[in-house]
N, C-alpha and C positions, 0 to 999 in steps of 0.2 A: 573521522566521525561520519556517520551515516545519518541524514537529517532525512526527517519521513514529515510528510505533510500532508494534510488531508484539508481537502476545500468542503465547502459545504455552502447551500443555495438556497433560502427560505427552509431551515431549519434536517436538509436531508443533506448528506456525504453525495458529493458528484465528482470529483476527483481522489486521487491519491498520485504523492509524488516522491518517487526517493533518490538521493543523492549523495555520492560518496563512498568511502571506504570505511568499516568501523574501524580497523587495521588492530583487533582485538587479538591476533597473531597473522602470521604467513599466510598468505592465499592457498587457498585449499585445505586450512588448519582450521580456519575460523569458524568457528560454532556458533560465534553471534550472527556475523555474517549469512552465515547460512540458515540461522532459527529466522531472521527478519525475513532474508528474501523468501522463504518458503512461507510464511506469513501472507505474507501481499504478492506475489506469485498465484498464491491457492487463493487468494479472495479475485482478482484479474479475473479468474480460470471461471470462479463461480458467475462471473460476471460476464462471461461472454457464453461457458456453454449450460449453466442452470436456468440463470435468469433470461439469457439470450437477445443476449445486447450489444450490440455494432459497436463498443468500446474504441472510442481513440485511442490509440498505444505508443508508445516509444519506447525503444530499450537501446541503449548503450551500455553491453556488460563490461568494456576493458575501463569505462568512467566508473562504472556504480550508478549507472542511471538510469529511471523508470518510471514512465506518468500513463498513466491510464484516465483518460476524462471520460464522461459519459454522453451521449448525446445529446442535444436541447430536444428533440422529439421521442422522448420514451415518454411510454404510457403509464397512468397512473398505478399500475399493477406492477410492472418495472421498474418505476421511481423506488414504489417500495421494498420490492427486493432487492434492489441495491444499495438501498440506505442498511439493509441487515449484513448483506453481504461487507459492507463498508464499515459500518459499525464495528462489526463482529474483528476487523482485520485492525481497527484503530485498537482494540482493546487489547487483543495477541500484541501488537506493538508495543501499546502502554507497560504490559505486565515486562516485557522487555527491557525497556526502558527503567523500569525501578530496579532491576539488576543490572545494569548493564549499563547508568548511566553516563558515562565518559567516554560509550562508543558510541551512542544511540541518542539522536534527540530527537525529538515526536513532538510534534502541532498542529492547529485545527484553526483553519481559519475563514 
């Protein structure tokens, strides 16, 4: 199972975090796999070259692992692009997650 987690800090998304394998088939078969990571991969991407944001990152692809935090010094213009950008990527999860929920769990904390 692939557990997706989104932080959030006086009411804005500043992290996202994912872990694991949905193992929804064979590596390299997986649709679910592959629909989440392209999810929060493309919010990452929006968050470093839209919004243009020094992004903390980690990736471990043979785990299943991925955390992108945000900086404590983004600016207020920043803040809020990434609370869309982040949003936006919690919601592609969610929708996810209502099909697909035995490989995929999603939380906000």
């Amino acid at each position: 199972m692939t557990k997706v987690k989104f932080s959030r800090k006086n009411g804005r998304f500043v992290a996202v975090e994912c872990s694991g394998h949905s193992d929804y088939a064979e590596h390299g078969m997986d649709i679910v796999c592959a629909a989440l990571s392209s999810v929060i991969q493309t919010a990452v991407l929006g968050l470093m070259q839209v919004a243009g944001i020094g992004v903390g990152y980690e990736v471990d692809e043979e785990k299943g692992y991925l955390k992108a935090t945000l900086p404590k010094d983004v600016s207020p213009s920043q803040a809020h692009d990434a609370d869309v950008i982040l949003k936006t990527a919690y919601l592609g999860a969610s929708d996810l997650y209502e099909q697909f929920s035995d490989y995929i769990n999603v939380e906000v904390e």
